[in-house]
N, C-alpha and C positions, 0 to 999 in steps of 0.2 A: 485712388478711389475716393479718399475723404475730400480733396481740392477739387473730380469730378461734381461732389454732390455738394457742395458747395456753393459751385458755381450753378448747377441746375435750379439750386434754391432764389438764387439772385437772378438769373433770370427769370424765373416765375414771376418777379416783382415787376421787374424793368423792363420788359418787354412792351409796353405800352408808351416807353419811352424812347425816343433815341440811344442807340446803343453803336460807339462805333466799334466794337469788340465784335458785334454779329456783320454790322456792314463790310468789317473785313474778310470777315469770312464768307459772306457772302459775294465780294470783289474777285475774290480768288475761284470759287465756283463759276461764275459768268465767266472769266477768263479762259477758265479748265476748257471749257466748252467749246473754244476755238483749237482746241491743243487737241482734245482726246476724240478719237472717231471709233476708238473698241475699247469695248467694255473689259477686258481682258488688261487693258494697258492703264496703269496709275500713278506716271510718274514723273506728270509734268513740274516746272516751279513753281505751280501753284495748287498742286492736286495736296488736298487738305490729308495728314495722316488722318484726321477724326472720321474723314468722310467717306464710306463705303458705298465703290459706285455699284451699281445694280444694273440700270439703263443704259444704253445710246437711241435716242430716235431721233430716226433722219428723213424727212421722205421732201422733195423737191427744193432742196436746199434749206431748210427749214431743221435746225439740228438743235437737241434740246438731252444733255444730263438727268438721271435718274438717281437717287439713293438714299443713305441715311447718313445722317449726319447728328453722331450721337452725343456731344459734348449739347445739346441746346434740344435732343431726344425728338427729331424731325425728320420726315420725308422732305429728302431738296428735289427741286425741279428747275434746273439753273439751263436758259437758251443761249445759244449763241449767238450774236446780231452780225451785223453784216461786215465782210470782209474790206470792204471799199467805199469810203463815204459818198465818193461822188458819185456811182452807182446808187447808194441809197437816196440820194438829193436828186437824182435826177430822174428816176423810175418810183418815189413816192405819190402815191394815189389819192388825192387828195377830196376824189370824190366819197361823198361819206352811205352808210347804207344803217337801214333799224333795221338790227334783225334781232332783237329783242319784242316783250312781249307790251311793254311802252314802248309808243311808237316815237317816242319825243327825243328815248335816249340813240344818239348815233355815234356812228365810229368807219374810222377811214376803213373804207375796204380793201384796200393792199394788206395791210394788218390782221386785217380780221380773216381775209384769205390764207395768207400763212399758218398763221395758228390752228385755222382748220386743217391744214394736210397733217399735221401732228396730234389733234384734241385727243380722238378718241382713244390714242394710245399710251396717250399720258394718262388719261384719267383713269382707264385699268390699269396702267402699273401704280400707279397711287393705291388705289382700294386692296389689290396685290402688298405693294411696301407696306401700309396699315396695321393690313393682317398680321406679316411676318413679325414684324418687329414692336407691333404692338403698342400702337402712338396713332392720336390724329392730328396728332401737330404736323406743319406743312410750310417749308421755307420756301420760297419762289421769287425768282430772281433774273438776272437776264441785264446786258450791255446792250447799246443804240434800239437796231430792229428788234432785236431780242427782248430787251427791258418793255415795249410795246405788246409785246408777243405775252411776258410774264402777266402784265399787266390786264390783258385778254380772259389769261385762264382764273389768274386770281379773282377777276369779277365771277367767272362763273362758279370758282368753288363756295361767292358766298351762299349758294343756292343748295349748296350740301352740307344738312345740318349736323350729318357724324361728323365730316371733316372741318377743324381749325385751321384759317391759313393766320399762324401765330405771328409771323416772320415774313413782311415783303419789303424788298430793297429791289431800287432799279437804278438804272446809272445811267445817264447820257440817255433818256430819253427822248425820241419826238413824243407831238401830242397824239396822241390818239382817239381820242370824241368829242365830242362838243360839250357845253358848258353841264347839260342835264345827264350825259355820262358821270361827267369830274364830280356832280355834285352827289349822284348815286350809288359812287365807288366809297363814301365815306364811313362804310360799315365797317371796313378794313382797318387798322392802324398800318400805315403803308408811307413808307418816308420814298422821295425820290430824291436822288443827289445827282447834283449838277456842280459842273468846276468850271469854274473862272468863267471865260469865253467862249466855252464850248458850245459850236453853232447847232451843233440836231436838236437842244431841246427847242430850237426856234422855229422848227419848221413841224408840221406844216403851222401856217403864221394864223395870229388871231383872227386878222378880219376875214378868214375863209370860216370863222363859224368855231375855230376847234381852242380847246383849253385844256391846261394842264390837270391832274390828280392834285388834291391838294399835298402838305407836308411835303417842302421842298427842302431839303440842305445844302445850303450851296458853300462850296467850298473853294477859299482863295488861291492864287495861281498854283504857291508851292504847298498845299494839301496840308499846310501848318492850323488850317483856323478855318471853324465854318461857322457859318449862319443858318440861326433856323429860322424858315422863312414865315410871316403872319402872310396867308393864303386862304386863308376862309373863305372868302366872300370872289376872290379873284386872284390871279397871279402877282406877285409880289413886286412892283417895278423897281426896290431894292434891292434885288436879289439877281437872279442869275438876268433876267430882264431890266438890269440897269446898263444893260450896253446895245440892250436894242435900242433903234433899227437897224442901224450902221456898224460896230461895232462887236457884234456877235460872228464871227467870223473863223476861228481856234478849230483845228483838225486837231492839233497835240493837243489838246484840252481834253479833246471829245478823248485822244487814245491814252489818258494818263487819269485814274481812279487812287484814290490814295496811294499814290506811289506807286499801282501797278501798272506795269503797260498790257496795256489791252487791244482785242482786235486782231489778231494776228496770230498765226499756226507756226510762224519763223522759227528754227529751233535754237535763233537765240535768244528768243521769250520765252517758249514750251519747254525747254528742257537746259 
């Protein structure tokens, strides 16, 4: 109990900073998510002991984690992304839509699609987890489609001012809106990590209009060493965008997060 509240206090602090202690806990939650389809089942290789799942929502392939995650004293909300890259690369919708109340800010509507067959039922069990356990802190999180998907609801929880989203990691990212989205997502403190050569954070590509969230980490091939990326003003061509055009190409990239392998239900990854 005293190294629990320890650590709660150190977080209080750090949270505004990169933290690869939550990002891994967070790695492991977005993984979960390909592993676990009932709420009843917890005990995949990455099903966190801290983390009590609550949730499964699933509706048109769209599958997204629900619960507490009491070491960092948070509702998690962790997606699943897509099981097949080349499915994602080949069926991404690169037409964009405002359906926001700025008409300026846009966002691809495959994306924004998805996340809809799910919103409404994440965001009662969120106000639901709140209640219970008594927190409006909020970790949200998600791998490829998923991390797109995270990235959706997190914009709209800035609009809920009981709830904190204290905690967002996404991993293997696409982009998701255009440059007036990235720039009005920056309420958040919101890291994206990218590895090596991993090709989704590439697509869909700049010059259709779309840009990345800012606070990139990008991390080197063997997950030993990252970069945090200077992304203010625009994407870092230092950083995970120093292998485009050509060069961005890594499927094992996209499926390997600090050492976890991701993407996949196998059960010689789940279990």
């Amino acid at each position: 109990m005293y190294m629990i509240l320890i650590l709660l206090i150190l977080l209080t602090f750090t949270n505004a900073y990169y933290n690869e202690t939550i990002a891994k806990m967070a790695v492991d939650l977005s993984q979960s998510a390909y592993c676990i389809s009932d709420v009843n089942i917890w005990n995949c290789t990455t099903c966190n002991s801290g983390a009590k799942l609550e949730f499964v929502v699933e509706n048109k392939g769209v599958r997204a984690l629900q619960g507490y995650q009491k070491e960092i004293n948070s509702i998690f909300t962790a997606f699943r992304g897509s099981s097949n890259i080349n499915n994602l690369i080949n069926n991404i919708e690169i037409r964009k839509i405002s359906p926001y109340n700025d008409s300026k800010i846009a966002v691809a509507r495959g994306f924004y699609n998805e996340y809809q067959y799910v919103k409404k039922y994440l965001i009662n069990n969120i106000y639901y987890l709140s209640k219970k356990y008594n927190t409006n802190q909020l970790l949200i999180t998600g791998h490829s489609s998923g991390a797109a998907c995270a990235t959706l609801m997190a914009y709209d929880m800035m609009t809920i001012k009981e709830l904190d989203v204290a905690y967002f990691y996404n991993f293997g990212s696409p982009r998701v809106g255009n440059k007036n989205f990235a720039n009005s997502f920056n309420n958040i403190t919101a890291y994206r990590l990218t590895h090596f050569y991993d090709m989704v954070p590439h697509i869909p590509e700049e010059f259709l209009g779309f840009q990345h969230i800012q606070r990139e980490i990008w991390y080197n091939k063997d997950n030993t060493h990252y970069e945090i990326c200077n992304d203010t003003e625009e994407e870092d061509s230092t950083c995970s965008n120093s292998c485009a055009p050509l060069h961005c190409t890594s499927t094992s990239d996209h499926l390997n997060y600090l050492n976890v392998s991701m993407g996949s239900a196998d059960k010689e990854i789940c279990i």
